[in-house]
Rosetta silent file (secondary structure, phi, psi, omega in degrees, C-alpha in Angstrom):
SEQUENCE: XXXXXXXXXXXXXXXXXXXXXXXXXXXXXXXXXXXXXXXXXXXXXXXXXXXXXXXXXXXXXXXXXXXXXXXXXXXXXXXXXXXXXXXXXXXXXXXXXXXXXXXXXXXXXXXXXXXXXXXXXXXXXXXXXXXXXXXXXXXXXXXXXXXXXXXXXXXXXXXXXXXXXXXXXXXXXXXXXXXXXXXXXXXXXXXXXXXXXXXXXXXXXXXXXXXXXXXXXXXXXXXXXXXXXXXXXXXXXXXXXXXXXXXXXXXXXXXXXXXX
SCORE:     score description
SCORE:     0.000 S_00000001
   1 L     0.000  112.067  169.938    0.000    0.000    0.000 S_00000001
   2 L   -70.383  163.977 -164.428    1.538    3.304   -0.993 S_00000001
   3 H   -48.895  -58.646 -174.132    1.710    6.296    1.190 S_00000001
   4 H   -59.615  -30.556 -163.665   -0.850    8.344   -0.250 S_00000001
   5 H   -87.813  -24.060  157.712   -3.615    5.379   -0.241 S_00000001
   6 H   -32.697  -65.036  165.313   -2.397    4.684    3.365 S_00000001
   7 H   -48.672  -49.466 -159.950   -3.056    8.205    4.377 S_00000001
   8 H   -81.260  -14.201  164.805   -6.310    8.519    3.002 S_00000001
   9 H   -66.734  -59.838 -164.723   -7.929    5.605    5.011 S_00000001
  10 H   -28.698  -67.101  174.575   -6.148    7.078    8.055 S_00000001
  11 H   -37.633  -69.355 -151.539   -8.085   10.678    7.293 S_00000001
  12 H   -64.543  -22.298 -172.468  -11.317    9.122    6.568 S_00000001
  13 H   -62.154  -43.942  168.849  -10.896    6.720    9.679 S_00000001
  14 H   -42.786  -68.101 -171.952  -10.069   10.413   11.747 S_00000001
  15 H   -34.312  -67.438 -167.955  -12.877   12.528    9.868 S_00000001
  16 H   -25.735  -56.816 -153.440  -15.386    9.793   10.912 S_00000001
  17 H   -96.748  -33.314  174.760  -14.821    9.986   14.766 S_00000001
  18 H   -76.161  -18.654 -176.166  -14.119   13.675   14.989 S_00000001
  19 L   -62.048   -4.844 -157.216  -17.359   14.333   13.104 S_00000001
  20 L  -145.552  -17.252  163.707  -19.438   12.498   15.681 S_00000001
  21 L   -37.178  162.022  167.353  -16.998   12.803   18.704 S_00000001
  22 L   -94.571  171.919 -153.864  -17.633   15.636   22.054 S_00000001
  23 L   -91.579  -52.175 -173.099  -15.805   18.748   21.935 S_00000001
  24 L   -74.972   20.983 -171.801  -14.116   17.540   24.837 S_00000001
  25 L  -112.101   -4.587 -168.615  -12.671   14.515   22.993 S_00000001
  26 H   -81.606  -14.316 -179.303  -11.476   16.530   19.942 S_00000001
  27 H   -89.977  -51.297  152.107   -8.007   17.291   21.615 S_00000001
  28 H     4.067  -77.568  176.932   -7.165   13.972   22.774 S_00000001
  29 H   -37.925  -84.989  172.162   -8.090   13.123   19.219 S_00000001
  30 H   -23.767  -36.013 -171.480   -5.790   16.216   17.675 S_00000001
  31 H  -100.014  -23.148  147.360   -2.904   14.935   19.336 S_00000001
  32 H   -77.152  -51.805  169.121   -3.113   11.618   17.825 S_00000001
  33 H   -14.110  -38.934 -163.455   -3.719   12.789   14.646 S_00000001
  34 H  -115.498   10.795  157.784   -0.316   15.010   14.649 S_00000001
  35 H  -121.096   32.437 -169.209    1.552   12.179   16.066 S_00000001
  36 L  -102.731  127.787  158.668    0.343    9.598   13.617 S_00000001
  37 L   -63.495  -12.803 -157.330    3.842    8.322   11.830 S_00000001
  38 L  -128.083  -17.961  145.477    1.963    8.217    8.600 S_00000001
  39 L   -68.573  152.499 -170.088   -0.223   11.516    8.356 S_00000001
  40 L  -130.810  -42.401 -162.769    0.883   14.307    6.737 S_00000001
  41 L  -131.407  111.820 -140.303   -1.880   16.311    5.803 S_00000001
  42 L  -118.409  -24.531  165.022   -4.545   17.814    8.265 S_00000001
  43 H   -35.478  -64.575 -159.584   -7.325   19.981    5.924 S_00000001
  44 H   -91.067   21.765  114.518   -9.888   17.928    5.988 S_00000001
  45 H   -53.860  -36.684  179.582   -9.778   17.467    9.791 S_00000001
  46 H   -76.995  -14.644 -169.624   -9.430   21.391   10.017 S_00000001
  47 L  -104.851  -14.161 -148.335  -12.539   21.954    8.171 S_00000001
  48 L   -95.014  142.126 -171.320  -14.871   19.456    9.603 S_00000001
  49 H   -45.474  -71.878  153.201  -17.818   21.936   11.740 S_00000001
  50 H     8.526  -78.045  177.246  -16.934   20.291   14.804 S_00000001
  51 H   -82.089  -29.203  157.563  -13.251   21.060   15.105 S_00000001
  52 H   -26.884  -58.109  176.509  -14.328   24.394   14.196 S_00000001
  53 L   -69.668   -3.000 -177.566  -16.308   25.078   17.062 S_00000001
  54 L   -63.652  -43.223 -178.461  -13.026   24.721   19.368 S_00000001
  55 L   -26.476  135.686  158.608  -12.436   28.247   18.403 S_00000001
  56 L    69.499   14.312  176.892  -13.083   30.993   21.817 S_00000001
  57 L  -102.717 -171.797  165.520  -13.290   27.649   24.020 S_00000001
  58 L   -63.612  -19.946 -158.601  -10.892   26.457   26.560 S_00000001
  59 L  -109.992    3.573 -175.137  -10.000   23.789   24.620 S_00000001
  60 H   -63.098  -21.181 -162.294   -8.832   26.467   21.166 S_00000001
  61 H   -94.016   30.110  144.468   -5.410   25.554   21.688 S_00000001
  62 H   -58.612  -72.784 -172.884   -6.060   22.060   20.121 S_00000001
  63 H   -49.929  -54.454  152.689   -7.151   23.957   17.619 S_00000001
  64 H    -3.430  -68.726  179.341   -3.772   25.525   17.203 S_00000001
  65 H   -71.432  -12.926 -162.277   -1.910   22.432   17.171 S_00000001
  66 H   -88.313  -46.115 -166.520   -4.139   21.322   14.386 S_00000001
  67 H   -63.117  -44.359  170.211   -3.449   24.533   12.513 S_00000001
  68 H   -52.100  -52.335 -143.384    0.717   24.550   12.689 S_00000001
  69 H   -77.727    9.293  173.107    0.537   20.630   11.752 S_00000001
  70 H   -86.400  -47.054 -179.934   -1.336   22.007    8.609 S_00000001
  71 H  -145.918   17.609 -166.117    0.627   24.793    7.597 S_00000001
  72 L  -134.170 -175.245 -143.180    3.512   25.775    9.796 S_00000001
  73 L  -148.388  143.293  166.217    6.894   24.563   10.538 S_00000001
  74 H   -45.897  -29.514  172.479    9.135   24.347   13.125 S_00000001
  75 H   -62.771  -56.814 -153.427   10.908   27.594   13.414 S_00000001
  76 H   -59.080    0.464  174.324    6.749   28.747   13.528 S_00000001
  77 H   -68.455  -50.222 -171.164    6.506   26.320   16.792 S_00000001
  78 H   -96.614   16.546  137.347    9.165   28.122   18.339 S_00000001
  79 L   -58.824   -8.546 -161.793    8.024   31.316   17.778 S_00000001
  80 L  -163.730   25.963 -170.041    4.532   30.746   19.288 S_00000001
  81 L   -81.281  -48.739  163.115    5.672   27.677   21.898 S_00000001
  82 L   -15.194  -69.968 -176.390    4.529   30.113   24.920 S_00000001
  83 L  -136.333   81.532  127.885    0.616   29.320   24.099 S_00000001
  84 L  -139.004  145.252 -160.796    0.963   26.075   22.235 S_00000001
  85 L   -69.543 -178.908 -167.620    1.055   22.735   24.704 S_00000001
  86 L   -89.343  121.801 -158.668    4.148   21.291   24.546 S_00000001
  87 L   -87.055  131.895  165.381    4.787   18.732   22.005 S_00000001
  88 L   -15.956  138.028  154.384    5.485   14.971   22.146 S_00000001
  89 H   -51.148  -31.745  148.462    8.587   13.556   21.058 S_00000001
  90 H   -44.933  -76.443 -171.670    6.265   12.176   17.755 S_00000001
  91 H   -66.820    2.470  167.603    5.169   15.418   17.152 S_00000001
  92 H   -89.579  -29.048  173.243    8.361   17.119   17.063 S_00000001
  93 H   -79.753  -22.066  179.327    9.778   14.705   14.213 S_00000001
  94 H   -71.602  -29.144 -161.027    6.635   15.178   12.953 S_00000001
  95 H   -85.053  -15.703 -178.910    6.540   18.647   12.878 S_00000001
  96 H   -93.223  -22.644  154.643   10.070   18.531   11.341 S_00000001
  97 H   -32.878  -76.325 -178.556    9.299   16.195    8.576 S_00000001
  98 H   -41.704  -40.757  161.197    6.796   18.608    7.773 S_00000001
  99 H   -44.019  -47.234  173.026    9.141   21.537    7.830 S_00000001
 100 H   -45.711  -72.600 -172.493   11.329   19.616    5.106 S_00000001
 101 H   -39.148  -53.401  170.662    8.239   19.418    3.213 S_00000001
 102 H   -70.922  -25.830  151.439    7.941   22.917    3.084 S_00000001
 103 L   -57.581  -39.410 -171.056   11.418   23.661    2.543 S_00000001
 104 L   -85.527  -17.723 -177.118   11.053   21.641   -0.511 S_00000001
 105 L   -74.674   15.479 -161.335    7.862   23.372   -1.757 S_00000001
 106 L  -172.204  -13.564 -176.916   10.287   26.516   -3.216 S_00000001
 107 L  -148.918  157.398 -174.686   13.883   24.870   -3.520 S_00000001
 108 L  -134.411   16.376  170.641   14.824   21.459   -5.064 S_00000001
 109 E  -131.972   92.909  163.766   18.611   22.008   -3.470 S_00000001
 110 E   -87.307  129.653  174.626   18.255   22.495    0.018 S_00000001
 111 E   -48.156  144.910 -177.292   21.726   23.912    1.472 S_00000001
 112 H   -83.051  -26.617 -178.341   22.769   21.543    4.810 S_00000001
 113 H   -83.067   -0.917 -173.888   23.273   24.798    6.646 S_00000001
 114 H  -116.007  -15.385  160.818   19.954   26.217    5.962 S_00000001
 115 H   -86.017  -56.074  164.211   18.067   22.508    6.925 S_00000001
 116 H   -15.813  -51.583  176.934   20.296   22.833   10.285 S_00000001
 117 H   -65.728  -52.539 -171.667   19.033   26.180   11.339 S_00000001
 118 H   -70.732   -6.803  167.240   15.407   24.908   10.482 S_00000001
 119 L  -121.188   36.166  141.518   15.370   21.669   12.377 S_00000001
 120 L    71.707   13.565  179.634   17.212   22.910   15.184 S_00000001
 121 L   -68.963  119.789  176.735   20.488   20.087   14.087 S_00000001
 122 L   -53.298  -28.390 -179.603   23.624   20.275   15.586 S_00000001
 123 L  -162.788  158.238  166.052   26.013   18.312   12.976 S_00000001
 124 H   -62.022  -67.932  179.259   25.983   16.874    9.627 S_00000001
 125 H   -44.620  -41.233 -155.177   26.127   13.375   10.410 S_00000001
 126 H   -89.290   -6.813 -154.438   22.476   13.750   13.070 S_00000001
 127 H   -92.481  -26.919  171.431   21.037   15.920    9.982 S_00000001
 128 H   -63.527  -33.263 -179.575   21.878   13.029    7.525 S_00000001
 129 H   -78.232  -24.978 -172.156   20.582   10.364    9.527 S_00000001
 130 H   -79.086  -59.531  177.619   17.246   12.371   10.071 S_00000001
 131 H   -48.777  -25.496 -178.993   16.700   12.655    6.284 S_00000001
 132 H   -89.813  -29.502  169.268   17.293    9.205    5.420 S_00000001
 133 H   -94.991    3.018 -170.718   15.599    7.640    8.000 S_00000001
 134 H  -123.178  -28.482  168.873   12.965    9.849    8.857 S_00000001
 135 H  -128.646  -46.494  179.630   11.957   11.233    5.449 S_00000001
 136 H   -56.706  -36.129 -179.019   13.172    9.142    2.474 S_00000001
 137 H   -75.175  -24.360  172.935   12.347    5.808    4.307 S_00000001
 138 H   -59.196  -28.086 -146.160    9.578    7.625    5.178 S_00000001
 139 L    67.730   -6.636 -153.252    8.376    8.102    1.524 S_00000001
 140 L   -94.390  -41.267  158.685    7.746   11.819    2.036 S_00000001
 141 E  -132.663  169.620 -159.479   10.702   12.666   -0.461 S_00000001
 142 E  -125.229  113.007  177.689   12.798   11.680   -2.804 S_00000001
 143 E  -162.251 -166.655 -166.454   16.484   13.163   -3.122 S_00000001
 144 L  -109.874  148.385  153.305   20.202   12.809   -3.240 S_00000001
 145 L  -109.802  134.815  177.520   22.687   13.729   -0.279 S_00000001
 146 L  -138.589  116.845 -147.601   25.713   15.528   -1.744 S_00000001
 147 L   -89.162  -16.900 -173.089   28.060   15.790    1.266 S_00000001
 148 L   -77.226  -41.246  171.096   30.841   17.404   -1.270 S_00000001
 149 L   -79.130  -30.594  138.615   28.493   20.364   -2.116 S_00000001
 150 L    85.114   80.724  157.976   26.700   19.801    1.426 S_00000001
 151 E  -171.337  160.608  176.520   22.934   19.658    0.097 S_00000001
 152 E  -102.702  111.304  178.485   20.134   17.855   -0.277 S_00000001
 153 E   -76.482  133.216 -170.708   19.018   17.700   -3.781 S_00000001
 154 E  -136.694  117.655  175.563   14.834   16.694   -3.779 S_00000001
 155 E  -105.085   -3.010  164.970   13.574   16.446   -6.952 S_00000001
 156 E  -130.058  128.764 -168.410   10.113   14.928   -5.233 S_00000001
 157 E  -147.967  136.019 -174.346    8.536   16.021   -1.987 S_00000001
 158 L   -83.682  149.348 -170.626    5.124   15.355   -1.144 S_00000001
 159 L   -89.420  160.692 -147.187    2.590   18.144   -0.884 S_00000001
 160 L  -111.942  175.554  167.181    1.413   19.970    2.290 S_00000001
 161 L   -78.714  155.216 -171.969   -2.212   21.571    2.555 S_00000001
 162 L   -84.680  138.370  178.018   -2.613   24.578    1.069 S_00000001
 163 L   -85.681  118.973  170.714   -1.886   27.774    3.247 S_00000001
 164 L    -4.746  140.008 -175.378   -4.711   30.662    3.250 S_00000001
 165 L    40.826   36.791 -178.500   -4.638   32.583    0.286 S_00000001
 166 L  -119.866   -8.937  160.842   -2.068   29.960   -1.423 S_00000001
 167 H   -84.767  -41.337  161.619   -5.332   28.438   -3.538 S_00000001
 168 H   -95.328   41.790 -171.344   -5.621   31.591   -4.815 S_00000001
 169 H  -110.423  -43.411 -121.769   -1.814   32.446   -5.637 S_00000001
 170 H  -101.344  -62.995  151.028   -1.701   28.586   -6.906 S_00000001
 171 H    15.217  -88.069 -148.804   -5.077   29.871   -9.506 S_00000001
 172 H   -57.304  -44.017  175.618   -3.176   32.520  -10.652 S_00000001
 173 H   -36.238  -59.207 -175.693    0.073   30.481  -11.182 S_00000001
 174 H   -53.193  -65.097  173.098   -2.321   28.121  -13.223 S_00000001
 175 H   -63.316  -19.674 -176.246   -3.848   30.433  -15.522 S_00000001
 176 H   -63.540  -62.656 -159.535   -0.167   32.369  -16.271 S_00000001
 177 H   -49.726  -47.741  162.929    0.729   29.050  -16.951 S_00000001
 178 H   -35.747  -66.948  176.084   -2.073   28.550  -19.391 S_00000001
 179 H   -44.822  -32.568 -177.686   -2.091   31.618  -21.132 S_00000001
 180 H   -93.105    0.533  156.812    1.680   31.115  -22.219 S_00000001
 181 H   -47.916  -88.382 -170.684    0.429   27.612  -23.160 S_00000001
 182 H   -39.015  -42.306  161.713   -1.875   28.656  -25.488 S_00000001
 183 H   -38.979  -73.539  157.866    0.637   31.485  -26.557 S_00000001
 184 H   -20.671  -55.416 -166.831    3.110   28.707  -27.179 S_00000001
 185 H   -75.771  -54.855 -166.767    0.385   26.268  -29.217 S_00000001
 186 H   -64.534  -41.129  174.813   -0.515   29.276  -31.498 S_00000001
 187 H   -48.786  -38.262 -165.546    3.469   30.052  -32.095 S_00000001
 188 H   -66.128  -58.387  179.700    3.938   26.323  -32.876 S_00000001
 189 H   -25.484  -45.608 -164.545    0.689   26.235  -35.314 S_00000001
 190 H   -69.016  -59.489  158.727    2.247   29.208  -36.991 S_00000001
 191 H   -16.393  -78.618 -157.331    5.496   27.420  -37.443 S_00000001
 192 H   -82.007  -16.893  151.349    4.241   23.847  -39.008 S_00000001
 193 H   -79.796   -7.013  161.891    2.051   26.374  -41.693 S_00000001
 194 H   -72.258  -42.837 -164.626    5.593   28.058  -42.371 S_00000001
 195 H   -97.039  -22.366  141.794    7.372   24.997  -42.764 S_00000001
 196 H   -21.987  -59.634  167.727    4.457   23.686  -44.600 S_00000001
 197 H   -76.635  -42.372  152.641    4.114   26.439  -47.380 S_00000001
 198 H   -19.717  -52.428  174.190    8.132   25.928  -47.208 S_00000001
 199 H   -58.816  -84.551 -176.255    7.717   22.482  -48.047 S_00000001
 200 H   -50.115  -26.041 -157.781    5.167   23.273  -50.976 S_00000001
 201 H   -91.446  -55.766 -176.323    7.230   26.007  -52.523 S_00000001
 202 H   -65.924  -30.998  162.898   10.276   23.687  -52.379 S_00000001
 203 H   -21.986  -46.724 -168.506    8.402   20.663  -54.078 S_00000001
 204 H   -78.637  -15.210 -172.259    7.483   23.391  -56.904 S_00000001
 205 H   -93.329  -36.285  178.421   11.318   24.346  -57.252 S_00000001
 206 H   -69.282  -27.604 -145.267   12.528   21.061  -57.307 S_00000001
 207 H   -81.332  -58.320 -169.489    9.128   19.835  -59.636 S_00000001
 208 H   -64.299  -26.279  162.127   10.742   23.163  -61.765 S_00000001
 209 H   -81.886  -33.143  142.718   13.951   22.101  -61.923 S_00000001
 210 H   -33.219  -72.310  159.952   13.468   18.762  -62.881 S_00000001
 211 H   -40.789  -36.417 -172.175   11.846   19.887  -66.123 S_00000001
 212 H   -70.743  -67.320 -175.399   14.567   22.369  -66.844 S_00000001
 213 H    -6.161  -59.462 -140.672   16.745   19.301  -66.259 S_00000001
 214 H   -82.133  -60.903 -178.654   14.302   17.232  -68.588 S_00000001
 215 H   -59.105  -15.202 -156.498   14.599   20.302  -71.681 S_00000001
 216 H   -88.498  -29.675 -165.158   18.232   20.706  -71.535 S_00000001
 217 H   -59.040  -36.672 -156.937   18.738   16.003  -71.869 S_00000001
 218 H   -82.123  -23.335  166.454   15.914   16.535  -75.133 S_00000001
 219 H   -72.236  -46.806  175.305   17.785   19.550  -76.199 S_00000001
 220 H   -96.732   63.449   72.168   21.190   17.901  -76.604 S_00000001
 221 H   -35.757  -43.547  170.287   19.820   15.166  -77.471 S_00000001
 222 H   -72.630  -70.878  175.558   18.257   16.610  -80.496 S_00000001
 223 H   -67.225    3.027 -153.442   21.524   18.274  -81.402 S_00000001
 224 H  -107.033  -56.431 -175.801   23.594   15.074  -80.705 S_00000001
 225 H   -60.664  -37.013 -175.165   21.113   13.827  -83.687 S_00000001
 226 H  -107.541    4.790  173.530   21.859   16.410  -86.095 S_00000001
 227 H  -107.948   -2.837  157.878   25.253   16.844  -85.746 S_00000001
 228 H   -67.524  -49.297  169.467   25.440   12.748  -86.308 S_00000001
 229 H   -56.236  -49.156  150.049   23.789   13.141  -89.050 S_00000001
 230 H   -38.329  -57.671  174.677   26.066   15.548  -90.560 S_00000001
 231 H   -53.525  -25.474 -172.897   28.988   13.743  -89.827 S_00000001
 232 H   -67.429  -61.448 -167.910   27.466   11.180  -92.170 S_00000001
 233 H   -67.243  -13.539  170.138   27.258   13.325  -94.797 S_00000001
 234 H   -90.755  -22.414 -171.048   30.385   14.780  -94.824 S_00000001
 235 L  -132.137   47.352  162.818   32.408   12.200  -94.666 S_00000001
 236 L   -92.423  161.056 -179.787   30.109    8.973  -96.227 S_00000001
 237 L   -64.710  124.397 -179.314   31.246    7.199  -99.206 S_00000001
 238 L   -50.795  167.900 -177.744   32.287    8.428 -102.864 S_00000001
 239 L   -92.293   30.770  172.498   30.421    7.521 -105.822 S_00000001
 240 L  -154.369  141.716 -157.248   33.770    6.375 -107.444 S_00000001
 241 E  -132.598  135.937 -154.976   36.414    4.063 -105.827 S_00000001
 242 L   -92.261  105.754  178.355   39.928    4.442 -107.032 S_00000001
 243 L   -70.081  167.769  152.068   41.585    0.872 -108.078 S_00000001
 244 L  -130.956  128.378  157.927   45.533    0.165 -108.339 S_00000001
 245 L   -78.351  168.725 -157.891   46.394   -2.258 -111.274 S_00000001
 246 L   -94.889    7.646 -158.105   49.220   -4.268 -110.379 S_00000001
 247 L  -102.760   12.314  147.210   51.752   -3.311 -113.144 S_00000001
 248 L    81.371   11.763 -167.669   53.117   -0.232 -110.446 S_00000001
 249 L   -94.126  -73.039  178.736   52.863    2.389 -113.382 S_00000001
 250 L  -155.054  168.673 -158.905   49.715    5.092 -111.977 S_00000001
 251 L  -100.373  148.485  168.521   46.648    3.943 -110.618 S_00000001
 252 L  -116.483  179.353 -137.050   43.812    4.340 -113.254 S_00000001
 253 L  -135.833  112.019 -178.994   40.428    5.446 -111.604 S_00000001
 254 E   -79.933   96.464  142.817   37.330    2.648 -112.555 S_00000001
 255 L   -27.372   94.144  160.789   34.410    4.013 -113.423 S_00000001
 256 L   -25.527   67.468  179.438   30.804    3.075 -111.684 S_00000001
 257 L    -9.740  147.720 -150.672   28.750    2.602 -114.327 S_00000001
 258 L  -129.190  137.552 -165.229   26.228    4.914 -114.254 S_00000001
 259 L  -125.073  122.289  179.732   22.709    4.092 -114.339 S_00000001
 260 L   -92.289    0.000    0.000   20.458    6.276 -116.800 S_00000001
């Protein structure tokens, strides 16, 4: 079972229980959720009516916890750790996974000194061991370590839920993308009717040359015939053929008879 198809039972098994669950049962609940080794993605828990209602209770800072493991990162943990509970040893790898993830959403080289700062790592060697075992074994990306250049190259990282106003950034993105599609498709079209009439024109040059080809073989041909002919005539046989008698005096010249 791959990761994603994994996940999505997990979610619906979650959805199920917070949808029908007490208020006071949703943090209990929250806190497995964001220490589950195998979730990643927290929207459709965040959205359900339910979890909603946590909001202005005693119990909002569930809601919180739901909201970083959704869209925030580790740095944003420790920035705001005062009034969020404190997290589990799960939910701190979790929350750092996730951080990767997000690193990876904007760079497909992350620098080792700029994953260090953001997952609070101490040395190369603990920050290597966390990526291989914690997110490639993991499935959640796919990359290279390249300890001479001292980065992680990702060219796949799995996606996070979309952050407020990042469906409509992600829109816009979409449609840019479109427009210079379509730009693109009409430029090509334009092209393959260039090299098209290109095509036809040379057909007609070659078509044109070929004939010239064709007049010049029939013209000297045609003179090849008449200067053969010529040749005949100048130098074909007289009408009188010169004998030598044998007696070594002058040759006397033998008449044809002549026919009247």
């Amino acid at each position: 079972m791959d990761i994603e198809q994994k996940q999505a039972e997990i979610i619906d098994q979650l959805v199920k229980r917070a949808s029908t669950c007490k208020p006071e049962a949703l943090g209990p609940l929250i806190i497995e959720a964001t220490s589950h080794p195998s979730l990643f993605a927290f929207s459709e828990i965040l959205a359900l009516p339910t979890v909603a209602q946590l909001q202005g209770t005693t119990d909002s800072v569930y809601l919180d916890v739901l909201r970083l493991f959704a869209h925030g990162t580790w740095g944003d943990y420790k920035c705001n750790a005062s009034r969020i509970p404190q997290l589990s040893p799960d939910q701190i790898l979790k929350l750092k996974q996730l951080t990767v993830l997000t690193l990876a959403e904007s760079n497909k080289v992350l620098p080792y000194d700029t994953l260090m700062v953001e997952l609070d790592v101490t040395n190369v060697r603990q920050l290597e061991d966390f990526l291989i075992n914690e997110c490639m074994y993991a499935g959640i990306v796919r990359g290279k370590l390249d300890q001479l250049k001292r980065c992680f190259e990702v060219p796949f990282a799995a996606g996070r839920d979309l952050r407020p106003g990042q469906l409509g950034n992600m829109l816009d993105t979409l449609s840019s993308w479109l427009n210079t599609s379509e730009n693109l498709l009409i430029s090509i079209q334009d092209k393959i009717k260039w090299a098209d009439s290109m095509s036809e024109m040379d057909k007609k040059h070659r078509k044109e040359a070929e004939e010239g080809v064709e007049e010049v073989k029939k013209s000297l041909s045609m003179k090849g015939d008449v200067d053969i002919r010529g040749n005949k005539e100048m130098f074909g046989e007289p009408s009188g053929v010169m004998d030598y008698e044998e007696d070594g005096i002058r040759p006397k010249r033998r008449r044809h008879p002549v026919t009247r």
